[in-house]
Backbone bond lengths (Angstrom), bond angles and torsions (degrees), N, CA, C in turn:
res aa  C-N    CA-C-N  psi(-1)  N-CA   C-N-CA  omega(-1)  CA-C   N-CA-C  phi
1 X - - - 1.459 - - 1.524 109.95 -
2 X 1.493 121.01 109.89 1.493 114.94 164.22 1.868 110.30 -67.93
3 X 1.027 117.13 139.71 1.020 142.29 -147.23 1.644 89.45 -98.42
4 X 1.424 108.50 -67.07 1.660 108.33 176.19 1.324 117.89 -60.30
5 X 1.431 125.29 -0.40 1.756 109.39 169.99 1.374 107.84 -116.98
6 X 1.710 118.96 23.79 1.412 114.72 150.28 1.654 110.89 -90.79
7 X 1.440 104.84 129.32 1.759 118.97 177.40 1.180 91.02 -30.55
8 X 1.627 115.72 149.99 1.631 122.65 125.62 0.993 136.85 -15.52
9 X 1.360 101.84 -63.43 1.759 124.63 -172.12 0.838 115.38 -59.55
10 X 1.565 116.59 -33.17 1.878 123.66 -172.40 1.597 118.44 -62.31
11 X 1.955 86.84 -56.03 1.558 102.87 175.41 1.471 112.55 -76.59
12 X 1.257 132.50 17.32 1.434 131.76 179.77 1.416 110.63 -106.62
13 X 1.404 108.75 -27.78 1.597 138.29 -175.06 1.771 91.48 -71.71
14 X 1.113 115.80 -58.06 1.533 140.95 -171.39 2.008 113.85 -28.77
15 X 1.451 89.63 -67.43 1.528 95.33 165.60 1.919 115.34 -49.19
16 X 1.513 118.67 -40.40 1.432 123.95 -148.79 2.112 86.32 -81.38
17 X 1.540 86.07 -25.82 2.215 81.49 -179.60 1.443 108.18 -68.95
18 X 1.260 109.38 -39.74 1.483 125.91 -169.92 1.303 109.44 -61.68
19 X 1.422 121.37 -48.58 1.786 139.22 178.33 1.579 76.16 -38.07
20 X 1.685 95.88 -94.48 1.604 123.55 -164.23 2.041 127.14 -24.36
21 X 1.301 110.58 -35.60 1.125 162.48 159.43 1.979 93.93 -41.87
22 X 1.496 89.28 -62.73 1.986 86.64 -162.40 1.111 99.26 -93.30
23 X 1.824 129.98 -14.07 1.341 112.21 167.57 1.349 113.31 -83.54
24 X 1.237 132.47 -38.58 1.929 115.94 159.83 1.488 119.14 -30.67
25 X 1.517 100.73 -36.36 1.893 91.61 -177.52 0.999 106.45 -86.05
26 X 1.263 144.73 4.49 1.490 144.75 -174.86 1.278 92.62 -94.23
27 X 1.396 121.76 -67.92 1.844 129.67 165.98 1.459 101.80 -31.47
28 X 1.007 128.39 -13.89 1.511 100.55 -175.25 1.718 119.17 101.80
29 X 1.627 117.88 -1.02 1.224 110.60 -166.17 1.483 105.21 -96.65
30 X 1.280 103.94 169.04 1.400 122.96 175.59 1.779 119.89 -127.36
31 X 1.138 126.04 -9.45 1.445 136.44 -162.57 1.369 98.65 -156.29
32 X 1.378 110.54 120.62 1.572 110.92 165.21 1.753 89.30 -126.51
33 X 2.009 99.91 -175.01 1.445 109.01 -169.88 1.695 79.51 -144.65
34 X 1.471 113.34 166.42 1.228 131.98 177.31 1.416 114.70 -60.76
35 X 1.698 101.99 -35.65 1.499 125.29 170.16 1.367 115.46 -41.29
36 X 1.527 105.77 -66.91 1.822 127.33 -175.52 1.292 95.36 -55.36
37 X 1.868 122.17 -62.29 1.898 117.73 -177.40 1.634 100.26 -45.42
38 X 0.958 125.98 -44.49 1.489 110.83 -137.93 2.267 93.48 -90.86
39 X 1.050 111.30 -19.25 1.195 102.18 177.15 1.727 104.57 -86.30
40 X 1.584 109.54 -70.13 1.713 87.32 157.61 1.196 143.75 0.86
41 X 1.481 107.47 -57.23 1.813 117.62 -167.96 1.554 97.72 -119.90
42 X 1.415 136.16 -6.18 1.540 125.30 163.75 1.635 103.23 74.38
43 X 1.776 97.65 37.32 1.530 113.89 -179.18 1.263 104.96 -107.79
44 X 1.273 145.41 174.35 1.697 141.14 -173.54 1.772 79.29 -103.84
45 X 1.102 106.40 160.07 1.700 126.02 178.22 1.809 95.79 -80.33
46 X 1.357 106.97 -13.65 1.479 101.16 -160.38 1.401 86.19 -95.97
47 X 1.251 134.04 -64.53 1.242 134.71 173.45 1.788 105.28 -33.85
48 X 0.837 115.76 -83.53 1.546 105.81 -177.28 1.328 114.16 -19.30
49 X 1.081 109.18 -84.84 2.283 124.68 172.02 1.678 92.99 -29.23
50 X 0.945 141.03 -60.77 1.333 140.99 -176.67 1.531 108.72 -55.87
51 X 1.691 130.43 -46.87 1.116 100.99 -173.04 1.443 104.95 -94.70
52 X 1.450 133.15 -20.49 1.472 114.24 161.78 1.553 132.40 -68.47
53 X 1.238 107.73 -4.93 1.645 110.68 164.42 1.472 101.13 -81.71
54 X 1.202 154.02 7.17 1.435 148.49 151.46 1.456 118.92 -63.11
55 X 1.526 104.61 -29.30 1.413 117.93 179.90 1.766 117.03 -112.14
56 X 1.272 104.11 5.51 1.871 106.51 173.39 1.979 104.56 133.12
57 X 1.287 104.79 -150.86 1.244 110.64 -170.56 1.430 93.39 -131.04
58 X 1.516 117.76 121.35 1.121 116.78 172.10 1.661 114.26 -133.44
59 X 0.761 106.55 44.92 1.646 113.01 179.90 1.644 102.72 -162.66
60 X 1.384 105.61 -176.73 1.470 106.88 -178.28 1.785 103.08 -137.36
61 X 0.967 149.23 105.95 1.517 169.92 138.87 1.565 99.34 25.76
62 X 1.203 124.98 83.27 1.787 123.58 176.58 1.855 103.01 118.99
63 X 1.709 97.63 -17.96 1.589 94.45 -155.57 1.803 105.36 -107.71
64 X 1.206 90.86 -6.73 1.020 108.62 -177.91 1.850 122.61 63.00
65 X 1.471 126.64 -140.89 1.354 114.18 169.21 1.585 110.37 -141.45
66 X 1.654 98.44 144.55 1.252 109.13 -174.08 1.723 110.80 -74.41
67 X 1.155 116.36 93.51 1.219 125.72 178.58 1.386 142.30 -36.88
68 X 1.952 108.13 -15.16 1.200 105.74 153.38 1.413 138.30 -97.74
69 X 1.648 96.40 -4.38 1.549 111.55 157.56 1.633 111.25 -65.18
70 X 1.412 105.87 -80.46 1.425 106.24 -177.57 1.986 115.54 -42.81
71 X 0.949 111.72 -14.14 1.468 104.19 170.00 1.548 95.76 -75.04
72 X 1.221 118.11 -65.07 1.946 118.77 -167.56 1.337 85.71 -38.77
73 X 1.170 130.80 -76.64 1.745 133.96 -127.17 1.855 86.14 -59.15
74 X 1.178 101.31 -53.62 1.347 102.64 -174.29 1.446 126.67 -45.74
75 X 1.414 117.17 -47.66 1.221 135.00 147.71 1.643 110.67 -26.55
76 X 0.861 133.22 -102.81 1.547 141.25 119.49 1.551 112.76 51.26
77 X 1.070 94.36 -82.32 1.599 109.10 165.27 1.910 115.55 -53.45
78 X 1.241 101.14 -47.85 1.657 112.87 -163.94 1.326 97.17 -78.71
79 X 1.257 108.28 9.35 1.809 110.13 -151.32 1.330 116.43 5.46
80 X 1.599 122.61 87.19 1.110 155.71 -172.32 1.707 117.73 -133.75
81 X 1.457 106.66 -12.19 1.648 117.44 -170.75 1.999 104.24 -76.56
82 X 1.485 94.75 2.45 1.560 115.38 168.41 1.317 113.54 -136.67
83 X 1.535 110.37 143.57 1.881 113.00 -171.66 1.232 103.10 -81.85
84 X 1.524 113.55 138.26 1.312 117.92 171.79 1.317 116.38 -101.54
85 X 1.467 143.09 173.20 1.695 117.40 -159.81 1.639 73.09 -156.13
86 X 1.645 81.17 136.07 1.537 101.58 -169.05 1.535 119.96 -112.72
87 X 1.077 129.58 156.91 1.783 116.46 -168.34 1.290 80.62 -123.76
88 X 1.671 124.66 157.71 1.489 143.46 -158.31 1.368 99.34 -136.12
89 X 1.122 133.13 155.18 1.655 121.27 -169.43 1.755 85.46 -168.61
90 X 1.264 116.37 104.27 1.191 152.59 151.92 1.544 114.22 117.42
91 X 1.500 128.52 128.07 1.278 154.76 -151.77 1.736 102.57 -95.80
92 X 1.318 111.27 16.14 1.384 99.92 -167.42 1.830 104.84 -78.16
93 X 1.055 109.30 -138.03 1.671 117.95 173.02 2.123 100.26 -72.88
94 X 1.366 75.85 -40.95 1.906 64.58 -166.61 1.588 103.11 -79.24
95 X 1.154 129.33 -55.84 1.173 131.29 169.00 1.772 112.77 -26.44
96 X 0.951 114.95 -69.93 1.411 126.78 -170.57 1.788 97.50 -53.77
97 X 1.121 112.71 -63.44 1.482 125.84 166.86 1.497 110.90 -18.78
98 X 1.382 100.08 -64.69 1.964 107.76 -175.45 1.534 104.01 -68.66
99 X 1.261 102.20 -51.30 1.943 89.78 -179.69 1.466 124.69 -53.64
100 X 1.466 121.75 -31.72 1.427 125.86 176.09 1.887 98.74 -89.39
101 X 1.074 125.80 -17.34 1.460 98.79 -177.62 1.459 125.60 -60.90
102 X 1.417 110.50 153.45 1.821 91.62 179.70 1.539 95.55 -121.81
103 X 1.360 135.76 60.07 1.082 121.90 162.53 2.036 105.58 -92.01
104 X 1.239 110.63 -35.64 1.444 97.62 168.13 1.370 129.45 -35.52
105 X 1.178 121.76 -47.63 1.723 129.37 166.31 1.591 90.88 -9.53
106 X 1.472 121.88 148.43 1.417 153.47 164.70 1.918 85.83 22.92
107 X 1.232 121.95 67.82 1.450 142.31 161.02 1.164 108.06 -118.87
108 X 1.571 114.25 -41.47 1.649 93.90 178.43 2.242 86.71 134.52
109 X 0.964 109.73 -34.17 1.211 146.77 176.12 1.735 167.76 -68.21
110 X 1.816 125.46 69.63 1.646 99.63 -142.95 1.757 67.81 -138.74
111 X 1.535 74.32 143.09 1.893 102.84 160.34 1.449 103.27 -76.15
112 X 1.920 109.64 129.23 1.075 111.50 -177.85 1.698 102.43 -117.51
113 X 1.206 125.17 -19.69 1.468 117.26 171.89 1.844 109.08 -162.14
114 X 0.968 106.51 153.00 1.508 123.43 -176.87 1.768 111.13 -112.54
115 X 1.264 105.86 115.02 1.946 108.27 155.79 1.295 125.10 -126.30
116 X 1.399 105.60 167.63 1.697 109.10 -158.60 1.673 102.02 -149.19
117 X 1.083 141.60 131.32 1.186 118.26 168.51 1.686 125.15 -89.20
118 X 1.693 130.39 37.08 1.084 133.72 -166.24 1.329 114.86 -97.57
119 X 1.199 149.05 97.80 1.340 120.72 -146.03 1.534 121.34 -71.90
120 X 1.609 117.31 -8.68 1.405 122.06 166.53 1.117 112.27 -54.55
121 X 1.637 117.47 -46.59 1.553 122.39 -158.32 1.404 101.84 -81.21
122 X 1.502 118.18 -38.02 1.826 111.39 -164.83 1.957 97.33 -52.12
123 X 1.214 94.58 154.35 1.931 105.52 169.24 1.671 100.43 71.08
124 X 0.819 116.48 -18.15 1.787 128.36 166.86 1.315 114.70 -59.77
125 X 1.923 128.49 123.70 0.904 139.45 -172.38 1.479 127.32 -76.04
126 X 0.781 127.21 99.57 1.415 132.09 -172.37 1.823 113.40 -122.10
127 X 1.857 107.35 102.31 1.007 118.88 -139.24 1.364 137.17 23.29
128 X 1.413 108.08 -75.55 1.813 107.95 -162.93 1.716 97.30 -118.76
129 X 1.995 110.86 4.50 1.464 108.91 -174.03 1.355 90.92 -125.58
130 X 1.827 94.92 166.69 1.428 113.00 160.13 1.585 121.62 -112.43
131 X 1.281 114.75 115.51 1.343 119.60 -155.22 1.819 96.84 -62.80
132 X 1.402 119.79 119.40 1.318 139.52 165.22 1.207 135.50 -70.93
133 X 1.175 149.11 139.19 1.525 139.34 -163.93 1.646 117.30 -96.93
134 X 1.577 92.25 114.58 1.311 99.34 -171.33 1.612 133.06 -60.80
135 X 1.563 100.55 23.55 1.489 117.89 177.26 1.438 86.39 -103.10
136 X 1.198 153.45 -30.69 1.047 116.92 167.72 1.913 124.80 -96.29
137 X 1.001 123.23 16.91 1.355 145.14 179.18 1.007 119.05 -13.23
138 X 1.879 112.97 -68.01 1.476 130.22 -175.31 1.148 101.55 -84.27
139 X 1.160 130.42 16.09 1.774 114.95 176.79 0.951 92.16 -108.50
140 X 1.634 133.12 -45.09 1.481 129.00 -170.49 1.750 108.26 -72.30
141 X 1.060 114.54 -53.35 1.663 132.28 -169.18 1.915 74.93 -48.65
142 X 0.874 129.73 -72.80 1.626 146.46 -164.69 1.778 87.60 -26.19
143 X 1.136 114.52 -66.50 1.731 131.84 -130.54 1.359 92.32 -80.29
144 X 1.952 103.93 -44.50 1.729 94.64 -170.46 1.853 107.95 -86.90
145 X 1.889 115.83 -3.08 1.294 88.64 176.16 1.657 112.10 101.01
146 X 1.171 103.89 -29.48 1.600 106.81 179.78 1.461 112.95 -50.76
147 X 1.068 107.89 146.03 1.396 118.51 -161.87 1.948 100.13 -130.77
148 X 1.271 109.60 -17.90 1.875 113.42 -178.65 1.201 100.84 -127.37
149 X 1.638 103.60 133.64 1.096 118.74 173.49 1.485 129.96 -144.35
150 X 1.679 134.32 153.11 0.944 134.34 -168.98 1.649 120.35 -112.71
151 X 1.756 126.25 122.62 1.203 118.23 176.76 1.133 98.15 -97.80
152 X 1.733 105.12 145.92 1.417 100.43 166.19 1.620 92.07 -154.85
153 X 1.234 126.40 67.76 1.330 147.29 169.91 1.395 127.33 -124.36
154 X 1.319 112.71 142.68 1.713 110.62 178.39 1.479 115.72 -25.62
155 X 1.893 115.00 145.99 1.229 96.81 -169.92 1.601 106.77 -79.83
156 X 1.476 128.08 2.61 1.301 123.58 -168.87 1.671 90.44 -85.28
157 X 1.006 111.27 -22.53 2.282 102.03 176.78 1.234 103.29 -85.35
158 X 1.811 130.11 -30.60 1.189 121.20 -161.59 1.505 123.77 -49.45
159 X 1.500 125.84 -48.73 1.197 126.20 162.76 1.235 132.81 -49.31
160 X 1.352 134.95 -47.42 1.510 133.91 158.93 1.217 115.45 -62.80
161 X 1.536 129.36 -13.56 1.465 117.90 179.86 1.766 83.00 -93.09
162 X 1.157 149.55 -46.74 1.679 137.62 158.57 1.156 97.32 -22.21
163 X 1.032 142.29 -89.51 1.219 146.75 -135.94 1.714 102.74 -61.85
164 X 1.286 97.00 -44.57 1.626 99.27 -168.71 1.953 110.40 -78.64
165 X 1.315 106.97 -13.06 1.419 107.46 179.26 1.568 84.83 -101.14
166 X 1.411 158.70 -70.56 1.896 132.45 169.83 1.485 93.35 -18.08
167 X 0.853 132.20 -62.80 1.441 106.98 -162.79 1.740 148.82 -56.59
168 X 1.752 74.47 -40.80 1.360 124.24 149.49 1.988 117.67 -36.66
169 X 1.382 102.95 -71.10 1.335 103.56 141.82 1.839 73.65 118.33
170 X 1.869 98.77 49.97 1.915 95.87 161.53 1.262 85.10 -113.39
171 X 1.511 91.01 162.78 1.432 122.39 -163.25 1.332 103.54 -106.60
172 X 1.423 130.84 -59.39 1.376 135.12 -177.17 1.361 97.07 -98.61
173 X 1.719 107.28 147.01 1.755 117.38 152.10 1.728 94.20 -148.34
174 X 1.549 67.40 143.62 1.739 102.52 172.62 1.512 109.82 -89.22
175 X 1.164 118.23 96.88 1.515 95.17 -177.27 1.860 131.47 -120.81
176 X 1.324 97.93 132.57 1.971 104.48 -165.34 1.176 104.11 -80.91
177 X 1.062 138.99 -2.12 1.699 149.13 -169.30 1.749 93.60 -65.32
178 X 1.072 142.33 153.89 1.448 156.59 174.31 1.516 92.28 -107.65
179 X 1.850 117.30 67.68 1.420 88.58 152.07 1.838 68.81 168.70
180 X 1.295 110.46 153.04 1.848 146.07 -156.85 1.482 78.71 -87.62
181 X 1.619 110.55 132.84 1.643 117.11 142.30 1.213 112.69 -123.32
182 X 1.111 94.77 -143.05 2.194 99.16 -137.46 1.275 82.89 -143.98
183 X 1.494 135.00 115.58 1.661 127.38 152.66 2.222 88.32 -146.53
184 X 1.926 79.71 179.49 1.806 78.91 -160.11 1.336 94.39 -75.30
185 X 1.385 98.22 162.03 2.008 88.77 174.10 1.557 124.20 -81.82
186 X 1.591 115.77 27.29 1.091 103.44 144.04 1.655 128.24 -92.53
187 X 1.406 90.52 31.42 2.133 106.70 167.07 1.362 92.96 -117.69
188 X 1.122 102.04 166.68 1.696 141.59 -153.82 1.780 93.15 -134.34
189 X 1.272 102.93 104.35 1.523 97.71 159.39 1.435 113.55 -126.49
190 X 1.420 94.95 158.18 2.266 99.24 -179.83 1.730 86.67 -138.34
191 X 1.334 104.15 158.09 1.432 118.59 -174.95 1.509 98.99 -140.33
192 X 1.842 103.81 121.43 1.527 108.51 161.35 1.441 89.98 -119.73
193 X 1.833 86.86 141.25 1.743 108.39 175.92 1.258 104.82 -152.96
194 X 1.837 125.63 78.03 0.961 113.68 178.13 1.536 131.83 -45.90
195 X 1.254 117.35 0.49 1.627 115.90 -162.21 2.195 93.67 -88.06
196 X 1.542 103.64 -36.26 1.780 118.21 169.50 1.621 83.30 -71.95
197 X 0.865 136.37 145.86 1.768 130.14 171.10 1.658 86.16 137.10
198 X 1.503 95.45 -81.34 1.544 113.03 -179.94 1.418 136.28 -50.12
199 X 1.419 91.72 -47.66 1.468 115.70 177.48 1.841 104.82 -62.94
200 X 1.212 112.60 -33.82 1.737 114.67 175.02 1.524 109.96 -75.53
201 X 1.534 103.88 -47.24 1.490 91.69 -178.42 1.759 111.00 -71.73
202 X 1.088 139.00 -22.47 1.375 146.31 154.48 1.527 101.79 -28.72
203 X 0.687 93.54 -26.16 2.313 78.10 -163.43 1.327 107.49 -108.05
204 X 1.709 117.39 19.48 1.544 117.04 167.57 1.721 78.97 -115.03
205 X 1.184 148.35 -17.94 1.232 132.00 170.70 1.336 143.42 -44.47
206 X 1.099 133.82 107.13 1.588 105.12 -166.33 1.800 109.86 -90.36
């Protein structure tokens, strides 16, 4: 399977089956159908069957799919069936926020260190870390290997702190900054900006 001639959309869809997926096993289920996903998530049953036939056959025609398989495979795919350990790069409200959250637990996923360049905040406790100085960043990000990472700094730092985690040698960033950067496209970027969030749901408003 080339990896780059599956849509975006498919593998973006991918995580939202997986969510859906681990709350049936919490319920207690064992067998779902494209039918059950697609009302759940307000997906067509046809659409579903369509984007997991991109990645193989995982169900059986009437029998639907055994739901703790199709969660692994999925896993699998997201290559997530191993934790990835993420470095956090700014201590502000949001920053601090992501390092103490515990929804990562059994995501695939754990914050392994936090930096800031403020000199109050560096050596400053922030839950289970000690916020580190982002002058030394790329040496550490380097040493432990991390490959995911999180901005959550003004958008006028956001780009040079990019630059300095490419260098670093992460591959993916998530980034909270209110404003588009620039890395080679062998990086992976995602952008949350609740203020774009709002601004969409605004225009069904009357």
């Amino acid at each position: 399977m080339d990896r780059e001639l599956i849509p975006e959309i498919i593998v973006a869809r991918l995580p939202v089956y997986l969510r859906c997926l681990q709350r049936m096993l919490q319920e207690g289920k064992s067998v779902t159908s494209s039918q059950d996903l697609g009302e759940r998530l307000g997906i067509s049953a046809a659409q579903i069957r369509k984007d997991l036939s991109q990645f193989g056959e995982f169900g059986k025609q009437g029998r639907g799919y055994q739901i703790e398989f199709l969660k692994k495979q999925i896993e699998e795919i997201l290559h997530i069936d191993h934790e990835w350990e993420i470095a956090v790069v700014g201590a502000g409200d949001i920053g601090s926020a992501v390092a103490q959250y515990h929804g990562f637990k059994d995501r695939g996923f754990k914050v392994k260190m936090i930096f800031d360049n403020t000199p109050e905040k560096i050596n400053k406790k922030i839950g289970a870390f000690y916020v580190q100085d982002s002058a030394d960043m790329i040496n550490i990000i380097q040493h432990a290997g991390i490959k995911v990472a999180m901005i959550c700094v003004p958008a006028e730092t956001a780009q040079d702190v990019a630059d300095q985690l490419v260098e670093a040698g992460v591959k993916a960033i998530l980034n909270y900054a209110p404003i588009n950067i620039y890395v080679p496209r062998s990086v992976r970027v995602q952008y949350i900006d609740p203020s774009i969030h709002l601004q969409y749901m605004t225009y069904y408003l009357e």
